[in-house]
PDB file of N, CA, C, O and CB in Angstrom:
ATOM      1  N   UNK A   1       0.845  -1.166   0.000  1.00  0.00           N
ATOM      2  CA  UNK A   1       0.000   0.000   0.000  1.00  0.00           C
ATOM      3  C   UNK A   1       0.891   1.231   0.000  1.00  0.00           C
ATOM      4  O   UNK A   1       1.508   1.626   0.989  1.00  0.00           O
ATOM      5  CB  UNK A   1      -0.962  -0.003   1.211  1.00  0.00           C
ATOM      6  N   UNK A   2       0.901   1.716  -1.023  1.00  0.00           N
ATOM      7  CA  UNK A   2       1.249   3.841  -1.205  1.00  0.00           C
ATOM      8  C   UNK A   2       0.564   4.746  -0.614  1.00  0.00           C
ATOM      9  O   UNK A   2      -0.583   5.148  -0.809  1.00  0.00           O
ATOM     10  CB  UNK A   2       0.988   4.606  -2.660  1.00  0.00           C
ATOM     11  N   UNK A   3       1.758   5.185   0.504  1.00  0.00           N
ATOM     12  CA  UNK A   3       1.121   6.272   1.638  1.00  0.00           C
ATOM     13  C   UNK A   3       1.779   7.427   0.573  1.00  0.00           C
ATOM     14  O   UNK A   3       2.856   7.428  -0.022  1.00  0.00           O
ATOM     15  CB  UNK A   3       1.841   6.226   3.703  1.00  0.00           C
ATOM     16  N   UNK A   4       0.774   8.309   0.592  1.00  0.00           N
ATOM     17  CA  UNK A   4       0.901   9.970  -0.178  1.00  0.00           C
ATOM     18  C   UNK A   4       0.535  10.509   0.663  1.00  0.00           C
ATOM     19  O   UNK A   4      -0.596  10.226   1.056  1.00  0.00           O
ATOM     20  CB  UNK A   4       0.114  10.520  -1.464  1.00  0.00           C
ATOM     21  N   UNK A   5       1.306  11.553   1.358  1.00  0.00           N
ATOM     22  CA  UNK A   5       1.194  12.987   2.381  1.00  0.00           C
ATOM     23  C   UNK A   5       0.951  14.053   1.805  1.00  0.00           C
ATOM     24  O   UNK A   5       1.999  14.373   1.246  1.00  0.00           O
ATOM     25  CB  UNK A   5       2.378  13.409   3.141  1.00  0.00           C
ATOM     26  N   UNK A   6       0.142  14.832   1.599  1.00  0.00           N
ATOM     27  CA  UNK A   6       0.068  16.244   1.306  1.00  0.00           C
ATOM     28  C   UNK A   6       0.648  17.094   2.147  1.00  0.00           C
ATOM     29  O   UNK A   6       0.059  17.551   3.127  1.00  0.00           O
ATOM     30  CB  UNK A   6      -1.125  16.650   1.199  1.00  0.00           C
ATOM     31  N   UNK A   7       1.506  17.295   1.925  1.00  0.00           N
ATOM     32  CA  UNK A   7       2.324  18.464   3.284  1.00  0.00           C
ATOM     33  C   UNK A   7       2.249  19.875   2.959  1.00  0.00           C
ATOM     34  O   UNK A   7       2.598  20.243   1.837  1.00  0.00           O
ATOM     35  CB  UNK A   7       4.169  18.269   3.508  1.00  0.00           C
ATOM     36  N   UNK A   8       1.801  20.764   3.883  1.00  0.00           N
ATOM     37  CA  UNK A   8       1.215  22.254   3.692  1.00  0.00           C
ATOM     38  C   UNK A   8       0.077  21.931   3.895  1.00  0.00           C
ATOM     39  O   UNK A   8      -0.323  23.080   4.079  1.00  0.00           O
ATOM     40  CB  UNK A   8       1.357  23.080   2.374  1.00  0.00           C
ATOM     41  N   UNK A   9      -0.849  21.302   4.028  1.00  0.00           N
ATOM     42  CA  UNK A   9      -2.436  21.207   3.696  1.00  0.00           C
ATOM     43  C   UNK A   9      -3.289  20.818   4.917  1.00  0.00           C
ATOM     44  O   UNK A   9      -2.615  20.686   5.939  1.00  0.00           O
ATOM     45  CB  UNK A   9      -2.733  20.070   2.534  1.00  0.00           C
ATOM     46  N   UNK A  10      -4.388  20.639   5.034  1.00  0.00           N
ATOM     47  CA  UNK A  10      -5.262  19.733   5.892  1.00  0.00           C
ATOM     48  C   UNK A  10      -5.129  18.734   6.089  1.00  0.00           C
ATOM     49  O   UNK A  10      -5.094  18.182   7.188  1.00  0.00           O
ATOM     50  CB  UNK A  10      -6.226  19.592   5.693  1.00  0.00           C
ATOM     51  N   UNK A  11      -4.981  18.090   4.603  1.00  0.00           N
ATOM     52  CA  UNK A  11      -5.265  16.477   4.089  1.00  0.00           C
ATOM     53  C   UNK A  11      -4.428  15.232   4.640  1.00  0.00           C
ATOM     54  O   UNK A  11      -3.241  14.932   4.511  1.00  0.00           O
ATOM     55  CB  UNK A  11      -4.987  16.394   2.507  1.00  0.00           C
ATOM     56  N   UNK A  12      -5.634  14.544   5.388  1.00  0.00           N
ATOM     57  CA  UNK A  12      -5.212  13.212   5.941  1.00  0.00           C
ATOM     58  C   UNK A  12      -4.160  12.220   4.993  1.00  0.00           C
ATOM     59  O   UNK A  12      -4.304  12.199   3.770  1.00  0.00           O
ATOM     60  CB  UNK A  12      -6.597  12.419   6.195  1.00  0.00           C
ATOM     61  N   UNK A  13      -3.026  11.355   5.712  1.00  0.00           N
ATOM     62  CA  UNK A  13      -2.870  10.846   4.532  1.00  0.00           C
ATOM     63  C   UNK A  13      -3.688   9.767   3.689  1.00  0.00           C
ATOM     64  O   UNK A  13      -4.679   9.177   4.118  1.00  0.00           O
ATOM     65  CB  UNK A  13      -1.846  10.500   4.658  1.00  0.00           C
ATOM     66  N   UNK A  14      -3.134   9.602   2.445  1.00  0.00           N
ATOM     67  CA  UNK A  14      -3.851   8.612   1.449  1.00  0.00           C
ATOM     68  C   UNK A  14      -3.212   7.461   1.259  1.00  0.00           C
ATOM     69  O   UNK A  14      -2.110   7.378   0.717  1.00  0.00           O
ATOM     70  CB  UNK A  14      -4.047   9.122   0.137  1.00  0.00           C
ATOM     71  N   UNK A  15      -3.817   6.589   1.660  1.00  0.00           N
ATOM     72  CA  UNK A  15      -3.549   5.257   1.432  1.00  0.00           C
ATOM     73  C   UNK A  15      -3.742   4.722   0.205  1.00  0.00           C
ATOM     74  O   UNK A  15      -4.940   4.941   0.021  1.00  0.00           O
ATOM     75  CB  UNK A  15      -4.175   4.573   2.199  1.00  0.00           C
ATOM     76  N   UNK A  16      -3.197   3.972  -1.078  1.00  0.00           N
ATOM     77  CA  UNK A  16      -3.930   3.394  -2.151  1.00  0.00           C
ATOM     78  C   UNK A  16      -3.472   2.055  -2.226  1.00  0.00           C
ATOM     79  O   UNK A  16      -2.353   1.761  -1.804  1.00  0.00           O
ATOM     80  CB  UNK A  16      -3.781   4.108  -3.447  1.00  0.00           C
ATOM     81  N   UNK A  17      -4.267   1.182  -2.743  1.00  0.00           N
ATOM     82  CA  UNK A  17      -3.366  -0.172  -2.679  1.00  0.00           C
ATOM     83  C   UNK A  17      -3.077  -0.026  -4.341  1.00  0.00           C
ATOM     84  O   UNK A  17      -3.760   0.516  -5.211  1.00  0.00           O
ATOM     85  CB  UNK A  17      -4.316  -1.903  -2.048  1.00  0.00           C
ATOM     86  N   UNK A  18      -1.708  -0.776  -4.424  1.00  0.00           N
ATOM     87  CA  UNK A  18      -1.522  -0.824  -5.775  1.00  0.00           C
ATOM     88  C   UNK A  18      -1.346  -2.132  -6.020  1.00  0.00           C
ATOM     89  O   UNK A  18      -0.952  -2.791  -5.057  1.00  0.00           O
ATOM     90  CB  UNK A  18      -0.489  -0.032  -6.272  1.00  0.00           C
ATOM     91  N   UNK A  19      -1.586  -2.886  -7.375  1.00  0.00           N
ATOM     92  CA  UNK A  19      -0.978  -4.184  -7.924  1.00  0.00           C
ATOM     93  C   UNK A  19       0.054  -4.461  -8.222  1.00  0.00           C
ATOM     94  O   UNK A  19       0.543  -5.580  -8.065  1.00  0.00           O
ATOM     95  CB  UNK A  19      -1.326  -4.548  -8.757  1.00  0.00           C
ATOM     96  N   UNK A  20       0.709  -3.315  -8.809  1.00  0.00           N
ATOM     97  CA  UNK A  20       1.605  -3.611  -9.417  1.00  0.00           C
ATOM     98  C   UNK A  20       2.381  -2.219  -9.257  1.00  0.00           C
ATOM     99  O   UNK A  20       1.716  -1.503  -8.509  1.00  0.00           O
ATOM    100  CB  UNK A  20       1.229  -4.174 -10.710  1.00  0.00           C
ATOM    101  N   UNK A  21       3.459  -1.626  -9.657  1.00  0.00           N
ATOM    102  CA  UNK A  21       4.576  -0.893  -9.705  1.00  0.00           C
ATOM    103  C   UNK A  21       3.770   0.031 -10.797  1.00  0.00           C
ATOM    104  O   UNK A  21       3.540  -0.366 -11.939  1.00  0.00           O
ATOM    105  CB  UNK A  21       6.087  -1.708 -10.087  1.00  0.00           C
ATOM    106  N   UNK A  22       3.230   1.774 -10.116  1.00  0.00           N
ATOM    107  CA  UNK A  22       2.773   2.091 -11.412  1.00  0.00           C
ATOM    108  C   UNK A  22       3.566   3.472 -11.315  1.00  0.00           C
ATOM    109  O   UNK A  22       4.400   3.502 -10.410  1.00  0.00           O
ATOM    110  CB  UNK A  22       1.025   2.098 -11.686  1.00  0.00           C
ATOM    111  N   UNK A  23       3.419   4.876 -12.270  1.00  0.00           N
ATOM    112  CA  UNK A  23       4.037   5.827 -12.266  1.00  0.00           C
ATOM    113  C   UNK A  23       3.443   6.832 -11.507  1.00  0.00           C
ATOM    114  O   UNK A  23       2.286   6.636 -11.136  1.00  0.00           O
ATOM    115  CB  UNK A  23       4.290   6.099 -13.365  1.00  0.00           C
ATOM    116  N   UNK A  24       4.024   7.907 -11.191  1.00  0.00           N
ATOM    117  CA  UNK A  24       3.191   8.905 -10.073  1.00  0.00           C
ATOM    118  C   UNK A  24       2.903   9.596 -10.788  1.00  0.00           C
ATOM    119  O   UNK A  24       2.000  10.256 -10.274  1.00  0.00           O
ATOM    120  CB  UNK A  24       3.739   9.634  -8.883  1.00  0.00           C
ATOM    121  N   UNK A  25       3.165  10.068 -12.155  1.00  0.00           N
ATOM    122  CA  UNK A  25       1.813  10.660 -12.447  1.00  0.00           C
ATOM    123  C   UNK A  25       0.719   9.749 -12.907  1.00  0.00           C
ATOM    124  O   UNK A  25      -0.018  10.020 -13.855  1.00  0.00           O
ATOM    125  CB  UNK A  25       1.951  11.665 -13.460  1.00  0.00           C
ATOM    126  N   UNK A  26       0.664   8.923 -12.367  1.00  0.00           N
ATOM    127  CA  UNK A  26      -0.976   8.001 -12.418  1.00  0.00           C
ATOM    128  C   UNK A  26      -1.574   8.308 -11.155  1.00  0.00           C
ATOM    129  O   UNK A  26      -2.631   8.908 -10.957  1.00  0.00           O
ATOM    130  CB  UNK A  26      -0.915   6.085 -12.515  1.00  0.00           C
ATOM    131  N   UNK A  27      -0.470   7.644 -10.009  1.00  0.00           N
ATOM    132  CA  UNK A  27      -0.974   7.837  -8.768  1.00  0.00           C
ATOM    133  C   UNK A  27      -1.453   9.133  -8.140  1.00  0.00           C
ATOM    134  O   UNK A  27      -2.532   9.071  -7.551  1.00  0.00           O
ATOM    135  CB  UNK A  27      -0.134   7.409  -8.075  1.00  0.00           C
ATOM    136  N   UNK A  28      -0.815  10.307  -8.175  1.00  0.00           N
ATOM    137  CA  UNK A  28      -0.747  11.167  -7.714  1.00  0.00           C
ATOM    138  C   UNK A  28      -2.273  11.947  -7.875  1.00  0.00           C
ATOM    139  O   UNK A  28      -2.842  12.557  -6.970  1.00  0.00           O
ATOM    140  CB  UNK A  28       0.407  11.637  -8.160  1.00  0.00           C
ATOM    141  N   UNK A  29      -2.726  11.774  -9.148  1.00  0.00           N
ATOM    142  CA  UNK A  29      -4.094  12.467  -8.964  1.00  0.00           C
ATOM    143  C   UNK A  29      -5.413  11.657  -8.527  1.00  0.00           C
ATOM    144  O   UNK A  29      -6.569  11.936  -8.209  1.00  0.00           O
ATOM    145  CB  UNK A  29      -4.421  13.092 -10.274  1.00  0.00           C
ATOM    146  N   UNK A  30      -4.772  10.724  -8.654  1.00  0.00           N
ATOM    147  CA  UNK A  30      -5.997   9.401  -7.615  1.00  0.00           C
ATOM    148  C   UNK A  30      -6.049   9.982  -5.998  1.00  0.00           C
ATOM    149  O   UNK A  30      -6.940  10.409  -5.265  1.00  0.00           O
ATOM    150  CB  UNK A  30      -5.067   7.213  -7.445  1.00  0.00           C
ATOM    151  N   UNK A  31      -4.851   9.791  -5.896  1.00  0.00           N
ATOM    152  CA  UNK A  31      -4.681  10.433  -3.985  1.00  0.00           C
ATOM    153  C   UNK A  31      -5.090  11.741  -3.919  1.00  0.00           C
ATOM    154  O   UNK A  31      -5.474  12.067  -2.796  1.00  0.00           O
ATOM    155  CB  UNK A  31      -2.932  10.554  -3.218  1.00  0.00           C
ATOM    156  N   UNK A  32      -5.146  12.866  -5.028  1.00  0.00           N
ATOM    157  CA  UNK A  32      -5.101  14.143  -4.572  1.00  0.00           C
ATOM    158  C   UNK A  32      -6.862  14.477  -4.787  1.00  0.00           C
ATOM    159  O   UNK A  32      -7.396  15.567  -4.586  1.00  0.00           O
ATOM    160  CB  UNK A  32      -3.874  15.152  -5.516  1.00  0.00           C
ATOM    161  N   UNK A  33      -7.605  13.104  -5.287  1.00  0.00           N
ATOM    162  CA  UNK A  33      -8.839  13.051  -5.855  1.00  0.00           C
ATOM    163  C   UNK A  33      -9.389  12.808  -4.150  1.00  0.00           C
ATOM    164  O   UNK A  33     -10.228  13.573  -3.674  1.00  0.00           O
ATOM    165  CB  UNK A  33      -9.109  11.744  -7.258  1.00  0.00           C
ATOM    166  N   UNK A  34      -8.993  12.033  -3.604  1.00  0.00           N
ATOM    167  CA  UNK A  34      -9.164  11.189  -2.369  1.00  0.00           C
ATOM    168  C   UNK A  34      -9.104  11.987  -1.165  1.00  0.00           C
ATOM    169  O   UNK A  34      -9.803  11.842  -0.162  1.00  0.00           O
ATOM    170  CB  UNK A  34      -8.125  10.115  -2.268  1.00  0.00           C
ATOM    171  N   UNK A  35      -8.040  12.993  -1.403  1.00  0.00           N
ATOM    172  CA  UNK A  35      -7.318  13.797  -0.198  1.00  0.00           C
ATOM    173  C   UNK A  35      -8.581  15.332  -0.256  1.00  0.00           C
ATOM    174  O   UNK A  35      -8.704  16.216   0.592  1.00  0.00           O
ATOM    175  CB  UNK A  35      -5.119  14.285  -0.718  1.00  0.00           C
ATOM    176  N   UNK A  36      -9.346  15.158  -1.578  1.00  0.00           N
ATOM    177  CA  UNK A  36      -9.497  16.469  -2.089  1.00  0.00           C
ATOM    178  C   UNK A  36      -8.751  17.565  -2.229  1.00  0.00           C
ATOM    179  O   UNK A  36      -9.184  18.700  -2.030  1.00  0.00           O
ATOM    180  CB  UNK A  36     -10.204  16.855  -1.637  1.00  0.00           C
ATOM    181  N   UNK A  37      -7.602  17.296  -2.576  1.00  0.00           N
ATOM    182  CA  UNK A  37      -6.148  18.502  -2.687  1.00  0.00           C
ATOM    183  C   UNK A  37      -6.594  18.809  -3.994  1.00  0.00           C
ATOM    184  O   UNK A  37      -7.325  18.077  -4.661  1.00  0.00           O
ATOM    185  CB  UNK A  37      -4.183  17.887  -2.617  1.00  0.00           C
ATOM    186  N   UNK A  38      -6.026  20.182  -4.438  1.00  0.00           N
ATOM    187  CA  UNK A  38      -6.080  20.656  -5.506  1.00  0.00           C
ATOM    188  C   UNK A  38      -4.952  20.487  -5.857  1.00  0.00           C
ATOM    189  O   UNK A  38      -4.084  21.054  -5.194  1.00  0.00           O
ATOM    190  CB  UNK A  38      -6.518  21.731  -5.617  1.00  0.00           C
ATOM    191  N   UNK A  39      -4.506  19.578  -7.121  1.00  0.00           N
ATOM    192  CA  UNK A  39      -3.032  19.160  -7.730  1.00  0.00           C
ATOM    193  C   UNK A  39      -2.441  20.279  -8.384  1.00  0.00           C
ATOM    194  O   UNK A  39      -3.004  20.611  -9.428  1.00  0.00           O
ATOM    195  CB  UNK A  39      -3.071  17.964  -8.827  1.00  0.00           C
ATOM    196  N   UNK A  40      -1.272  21.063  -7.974  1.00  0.00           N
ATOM    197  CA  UNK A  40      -1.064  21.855  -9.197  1.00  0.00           C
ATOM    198  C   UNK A  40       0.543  21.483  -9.515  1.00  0.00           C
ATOM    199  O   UNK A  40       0.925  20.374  -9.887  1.00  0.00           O
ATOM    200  CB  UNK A  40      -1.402  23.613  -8.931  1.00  0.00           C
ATOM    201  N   UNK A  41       1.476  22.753  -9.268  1.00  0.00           N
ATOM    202  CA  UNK A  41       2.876  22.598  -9.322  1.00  0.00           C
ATOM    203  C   UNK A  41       3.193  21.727  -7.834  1.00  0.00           C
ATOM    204  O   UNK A  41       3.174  22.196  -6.696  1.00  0.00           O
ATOM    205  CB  UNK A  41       3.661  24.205  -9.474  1.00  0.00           C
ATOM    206  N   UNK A  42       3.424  20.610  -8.167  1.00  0.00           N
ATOM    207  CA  UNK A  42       4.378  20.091  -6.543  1.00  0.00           C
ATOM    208  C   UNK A  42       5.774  19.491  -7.165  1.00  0.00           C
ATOM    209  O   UNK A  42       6.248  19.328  -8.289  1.00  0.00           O
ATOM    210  CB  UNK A  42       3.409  18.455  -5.373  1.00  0.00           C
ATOM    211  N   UNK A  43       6.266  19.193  -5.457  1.00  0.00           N
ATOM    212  CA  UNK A  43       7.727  18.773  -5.440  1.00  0.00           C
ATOM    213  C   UNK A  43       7.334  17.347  -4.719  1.00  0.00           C
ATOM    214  O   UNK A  43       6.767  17.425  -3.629  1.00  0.00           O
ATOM    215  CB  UNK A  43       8.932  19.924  -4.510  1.00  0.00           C
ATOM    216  N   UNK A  44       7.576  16.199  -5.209  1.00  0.00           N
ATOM    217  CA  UNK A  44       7.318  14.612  -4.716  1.00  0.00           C
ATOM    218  C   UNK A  44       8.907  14.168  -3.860  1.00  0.00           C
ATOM    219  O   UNK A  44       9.967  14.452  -4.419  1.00  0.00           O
ATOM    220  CB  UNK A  44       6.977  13.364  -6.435  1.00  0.00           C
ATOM    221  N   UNK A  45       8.904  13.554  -2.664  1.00  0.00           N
ATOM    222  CA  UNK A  45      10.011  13.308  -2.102  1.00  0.00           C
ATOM    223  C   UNK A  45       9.626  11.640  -2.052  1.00  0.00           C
ATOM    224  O   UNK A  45       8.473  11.284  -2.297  1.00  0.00           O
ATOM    225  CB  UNK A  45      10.308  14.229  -0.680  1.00  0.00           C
ATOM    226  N   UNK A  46      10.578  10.756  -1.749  1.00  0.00           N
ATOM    227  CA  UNK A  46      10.345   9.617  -1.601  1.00  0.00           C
ATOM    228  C   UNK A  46      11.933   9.451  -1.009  1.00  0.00           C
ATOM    229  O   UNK A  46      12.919   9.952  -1.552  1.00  0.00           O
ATOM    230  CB  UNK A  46       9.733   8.842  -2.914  1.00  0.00           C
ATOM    231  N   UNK A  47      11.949   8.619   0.250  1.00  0.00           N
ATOM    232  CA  UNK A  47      13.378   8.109   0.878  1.00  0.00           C
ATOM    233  C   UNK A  47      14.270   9.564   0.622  1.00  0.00           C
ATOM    234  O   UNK A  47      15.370   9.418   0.090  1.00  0.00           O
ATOM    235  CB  UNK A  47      14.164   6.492  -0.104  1.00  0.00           C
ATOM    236  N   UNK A  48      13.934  10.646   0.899  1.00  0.00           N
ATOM    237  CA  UNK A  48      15.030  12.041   0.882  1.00  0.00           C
ATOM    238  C   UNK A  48      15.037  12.239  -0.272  1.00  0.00           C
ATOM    239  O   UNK A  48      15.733  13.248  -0.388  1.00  0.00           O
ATOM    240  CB  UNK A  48      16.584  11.990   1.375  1.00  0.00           C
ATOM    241  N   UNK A  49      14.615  11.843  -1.543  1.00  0.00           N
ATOM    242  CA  UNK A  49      15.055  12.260  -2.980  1.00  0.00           C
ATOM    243  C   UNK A  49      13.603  12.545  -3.541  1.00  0.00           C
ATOM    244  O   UNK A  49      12.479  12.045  -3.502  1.00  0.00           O
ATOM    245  CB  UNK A  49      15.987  10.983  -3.920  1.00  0.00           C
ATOM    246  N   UNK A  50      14.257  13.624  -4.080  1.00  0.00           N
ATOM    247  CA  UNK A  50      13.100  13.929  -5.402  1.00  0.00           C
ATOM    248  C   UNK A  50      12.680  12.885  -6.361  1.00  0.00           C
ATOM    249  O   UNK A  50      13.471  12.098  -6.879  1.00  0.00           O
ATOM    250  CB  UNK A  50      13.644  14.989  -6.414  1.00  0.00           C
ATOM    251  N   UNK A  51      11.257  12.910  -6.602  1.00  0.00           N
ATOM    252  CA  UNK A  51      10.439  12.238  -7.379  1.00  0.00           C
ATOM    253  C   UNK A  51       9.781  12.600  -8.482  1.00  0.00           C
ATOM    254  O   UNK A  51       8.626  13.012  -8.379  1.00  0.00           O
ATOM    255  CB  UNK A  51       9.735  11.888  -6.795  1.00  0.00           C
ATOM    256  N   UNK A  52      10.667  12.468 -10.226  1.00  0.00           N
ATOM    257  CA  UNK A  52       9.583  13.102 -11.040  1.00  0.00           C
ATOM    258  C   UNK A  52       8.736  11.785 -11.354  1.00  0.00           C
ATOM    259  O   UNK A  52       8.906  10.586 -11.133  1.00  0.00           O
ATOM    260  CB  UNK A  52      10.167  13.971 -12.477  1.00  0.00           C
ATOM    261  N   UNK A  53       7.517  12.730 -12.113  1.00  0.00           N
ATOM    262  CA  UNK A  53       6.328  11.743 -12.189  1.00  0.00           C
ATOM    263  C   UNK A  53       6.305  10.868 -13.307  1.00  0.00           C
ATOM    264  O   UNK A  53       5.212  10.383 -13.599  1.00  0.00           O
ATOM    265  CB  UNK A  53       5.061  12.429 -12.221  1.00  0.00           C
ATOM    266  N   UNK A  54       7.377  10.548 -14.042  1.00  0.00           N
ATOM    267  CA  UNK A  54       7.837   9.386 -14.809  1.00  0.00           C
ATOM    268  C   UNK A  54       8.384   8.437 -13.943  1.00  0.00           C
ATOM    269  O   UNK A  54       8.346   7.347 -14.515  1.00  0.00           O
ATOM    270  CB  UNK A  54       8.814   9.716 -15.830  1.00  0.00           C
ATOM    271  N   UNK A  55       8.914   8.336 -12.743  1.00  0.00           N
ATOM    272  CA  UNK A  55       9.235   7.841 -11.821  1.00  0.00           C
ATOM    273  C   UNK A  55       8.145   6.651 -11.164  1.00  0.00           C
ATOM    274  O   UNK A  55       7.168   7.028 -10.516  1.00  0.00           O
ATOM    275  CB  UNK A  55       9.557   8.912 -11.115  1.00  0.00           C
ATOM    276  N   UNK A  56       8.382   5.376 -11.369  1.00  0.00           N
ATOM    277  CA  UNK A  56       7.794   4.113 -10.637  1.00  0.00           C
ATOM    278  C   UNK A  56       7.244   4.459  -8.971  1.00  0.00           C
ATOM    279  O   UNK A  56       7.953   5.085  -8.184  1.00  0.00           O
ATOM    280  CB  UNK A  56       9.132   2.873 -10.598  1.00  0.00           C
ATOM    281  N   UNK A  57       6.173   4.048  -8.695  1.00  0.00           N
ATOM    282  CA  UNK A  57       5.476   4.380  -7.199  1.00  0.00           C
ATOM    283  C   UNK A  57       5.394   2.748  -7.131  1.00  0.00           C
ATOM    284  O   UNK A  57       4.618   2.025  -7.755  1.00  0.00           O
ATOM    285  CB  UNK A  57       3.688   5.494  -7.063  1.00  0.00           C
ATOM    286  N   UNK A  58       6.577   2.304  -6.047  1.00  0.00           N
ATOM    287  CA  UNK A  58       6.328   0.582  -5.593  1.00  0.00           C
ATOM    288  C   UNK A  58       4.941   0.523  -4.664  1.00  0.00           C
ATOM    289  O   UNK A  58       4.126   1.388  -4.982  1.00  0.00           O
ATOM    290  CB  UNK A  58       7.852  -0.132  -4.455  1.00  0.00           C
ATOM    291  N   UNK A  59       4.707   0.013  -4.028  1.00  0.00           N
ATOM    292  CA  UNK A  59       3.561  -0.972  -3.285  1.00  0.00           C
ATOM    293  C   UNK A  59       3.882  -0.116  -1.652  1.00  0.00           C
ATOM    294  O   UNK A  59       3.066   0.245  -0.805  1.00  0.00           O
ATOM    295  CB  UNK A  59       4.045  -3.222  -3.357  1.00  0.00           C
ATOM    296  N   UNK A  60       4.908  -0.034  -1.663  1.00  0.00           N
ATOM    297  CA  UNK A  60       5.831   0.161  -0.082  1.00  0.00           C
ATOM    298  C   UNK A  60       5.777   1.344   0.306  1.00  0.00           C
ATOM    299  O   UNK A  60       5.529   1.561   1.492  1.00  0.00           O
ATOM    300  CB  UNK A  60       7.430  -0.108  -0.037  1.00  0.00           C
ATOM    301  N   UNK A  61       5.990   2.373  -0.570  1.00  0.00           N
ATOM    302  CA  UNK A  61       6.658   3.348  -0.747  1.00  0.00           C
ATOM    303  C   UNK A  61       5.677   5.103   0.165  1.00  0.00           C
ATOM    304  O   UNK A  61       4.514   5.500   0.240  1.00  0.00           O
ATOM    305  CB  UNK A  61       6.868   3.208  -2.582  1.00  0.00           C
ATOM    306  N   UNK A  62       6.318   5.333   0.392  1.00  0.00           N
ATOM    307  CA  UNK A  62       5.839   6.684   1.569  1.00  0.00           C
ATOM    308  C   UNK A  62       6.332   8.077   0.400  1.00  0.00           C
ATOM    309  O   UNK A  62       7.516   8.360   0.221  1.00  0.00           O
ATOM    310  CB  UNK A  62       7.176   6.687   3.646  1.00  0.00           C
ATOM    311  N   UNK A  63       5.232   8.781  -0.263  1.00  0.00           N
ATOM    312  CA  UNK A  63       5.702   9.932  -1.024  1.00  0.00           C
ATOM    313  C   UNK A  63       4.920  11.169  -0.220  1.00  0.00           C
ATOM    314  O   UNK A  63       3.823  11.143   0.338  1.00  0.00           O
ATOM    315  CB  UNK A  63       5.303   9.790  -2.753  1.00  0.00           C
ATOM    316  N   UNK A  64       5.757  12.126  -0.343  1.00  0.00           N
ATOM    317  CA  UNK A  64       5.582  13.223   0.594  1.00  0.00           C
ATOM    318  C   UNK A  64       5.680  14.593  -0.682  1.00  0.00           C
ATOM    319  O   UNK A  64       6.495  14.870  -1.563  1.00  0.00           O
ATOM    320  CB  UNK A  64       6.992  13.181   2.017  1.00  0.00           C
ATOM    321  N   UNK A  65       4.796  15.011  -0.352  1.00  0.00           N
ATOM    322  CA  UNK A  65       3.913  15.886  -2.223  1.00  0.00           C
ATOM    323  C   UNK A  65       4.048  17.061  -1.200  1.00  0.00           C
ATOM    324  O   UNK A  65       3.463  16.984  -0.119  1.00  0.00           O
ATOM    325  CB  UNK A  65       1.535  15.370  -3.167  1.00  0.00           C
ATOM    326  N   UNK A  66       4.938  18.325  -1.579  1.00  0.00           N
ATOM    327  CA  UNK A  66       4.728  19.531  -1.326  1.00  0.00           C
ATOM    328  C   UNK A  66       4.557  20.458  -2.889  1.00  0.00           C
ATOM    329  O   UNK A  66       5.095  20.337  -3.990  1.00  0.00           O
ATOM    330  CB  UNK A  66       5.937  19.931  -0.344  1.00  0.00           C
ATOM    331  N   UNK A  67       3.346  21.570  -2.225  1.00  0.00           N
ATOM    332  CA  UNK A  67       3.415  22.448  -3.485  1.00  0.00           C
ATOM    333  C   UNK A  67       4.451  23.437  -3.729  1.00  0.00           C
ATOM    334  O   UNK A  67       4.937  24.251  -2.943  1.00  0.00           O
ATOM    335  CB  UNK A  67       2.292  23.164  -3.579  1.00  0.00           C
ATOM    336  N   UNK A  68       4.742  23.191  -5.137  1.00  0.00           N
ATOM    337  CA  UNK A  68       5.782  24.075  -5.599  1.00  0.00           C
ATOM    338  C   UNK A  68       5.477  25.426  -5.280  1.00  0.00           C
ATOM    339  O   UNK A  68       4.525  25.964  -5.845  1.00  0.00           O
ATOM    340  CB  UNK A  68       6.011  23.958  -7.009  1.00  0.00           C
ATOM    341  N   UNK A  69       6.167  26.047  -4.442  1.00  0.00           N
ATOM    342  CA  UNK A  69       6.144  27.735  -4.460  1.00  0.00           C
ATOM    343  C   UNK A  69       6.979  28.170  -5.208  1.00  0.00           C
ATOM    344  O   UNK A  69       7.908  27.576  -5.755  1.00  0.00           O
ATOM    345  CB  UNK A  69       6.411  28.477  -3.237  1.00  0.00           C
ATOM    346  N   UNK A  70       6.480  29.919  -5.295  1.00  0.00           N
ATOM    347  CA  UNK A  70       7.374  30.448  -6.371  1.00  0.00           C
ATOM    348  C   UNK A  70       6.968  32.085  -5.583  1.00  0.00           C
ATOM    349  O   UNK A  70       5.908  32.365  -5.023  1.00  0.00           O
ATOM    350  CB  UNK A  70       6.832  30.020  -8.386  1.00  0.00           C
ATOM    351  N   UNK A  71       8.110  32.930  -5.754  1.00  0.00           N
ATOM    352  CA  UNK A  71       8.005  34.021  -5.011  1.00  0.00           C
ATOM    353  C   UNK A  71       9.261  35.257  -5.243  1.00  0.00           C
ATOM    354  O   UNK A  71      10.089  34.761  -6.007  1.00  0.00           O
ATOM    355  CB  UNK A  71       7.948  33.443  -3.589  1.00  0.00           C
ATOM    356  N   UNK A  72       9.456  35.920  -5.060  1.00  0.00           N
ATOM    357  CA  UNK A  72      10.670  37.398  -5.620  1.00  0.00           C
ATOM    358  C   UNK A  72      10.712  37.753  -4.791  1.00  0.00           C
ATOM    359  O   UNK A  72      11.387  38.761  -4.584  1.00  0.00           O
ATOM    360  CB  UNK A  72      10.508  38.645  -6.601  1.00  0.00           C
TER     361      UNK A  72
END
């Protein structure tokens, strides 16, 4: 099961079960559907490292989704 954290937000985390090894941008708007987050620019962490969303989401795996800020 793929725990997704919305960090900055309200949102409880999201649990999803997966079958198989899929990509986060599949996953990511399932959980943010679930979490009711509004998906926009984020930064995905997994084990301390950045996560782009071509990137495999295993079964195991704990991803921690902050929104991208931007500011001058």
């Amino acid at each position: 099961m793929v725990i997704i954290r919305f960090r900055l937000s309200e949102a409880e985390p999201v649990r999803l079960e997966l079958e198989m090894p899929t990509s986060l941008e599949k996953v990511l708007p399932r959980a943010a559907a679930q979490a009711k987050v509004e998906l926009g620019g984020y930064i995905a962490i997994r084990n301390g490292e950045v996560v782009t969303s071509d990137k495999t989401v295993e079964p195991d795996d704990v991803i921690e989704v902050f929104p991208a800020l931007s500011g001058g």
